[in-house]
N, C-alpha and C positions, 0 to 999 in steps of 0.2 A: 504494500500500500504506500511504496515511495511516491510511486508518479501516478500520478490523472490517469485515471482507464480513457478519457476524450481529453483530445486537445481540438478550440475553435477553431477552424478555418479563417474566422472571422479574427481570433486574435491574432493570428499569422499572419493576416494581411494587413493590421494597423500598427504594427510592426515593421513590418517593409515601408509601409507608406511615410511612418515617423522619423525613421533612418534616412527615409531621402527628401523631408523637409529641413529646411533652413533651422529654422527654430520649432520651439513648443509652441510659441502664439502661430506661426503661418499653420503649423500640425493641424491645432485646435478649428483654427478659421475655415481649412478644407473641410475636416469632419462635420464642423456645425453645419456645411451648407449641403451636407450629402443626405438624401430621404431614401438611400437604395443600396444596397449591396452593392447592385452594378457601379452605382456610385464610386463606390468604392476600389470596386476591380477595377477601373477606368482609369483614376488617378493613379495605379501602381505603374511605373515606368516596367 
């Protein structure tokens, strides 16, 4: 019971998307204007 039996997808990918903004505030500023997952996949380089 070391590790998570699931790990998100979704945290995987806020992750990558964190690492390749500039800062915390540009990070935050993308996520807040995302209503979608796709959203999400979209902004990942």
């Amino acid at each position: 019971a070391d590790r998570p039996a699931f790990i998100s997808p979704i945290g995987v990918e806020l992750k990558k998307l964190r690492s390749q903004s500039a800062s915390v505030k540009d990070f935050l500023d993308t996520v807040a204007a995302m209503t979608s997952r796709q959203n999400l996949r979209d902004s990942i380089k």
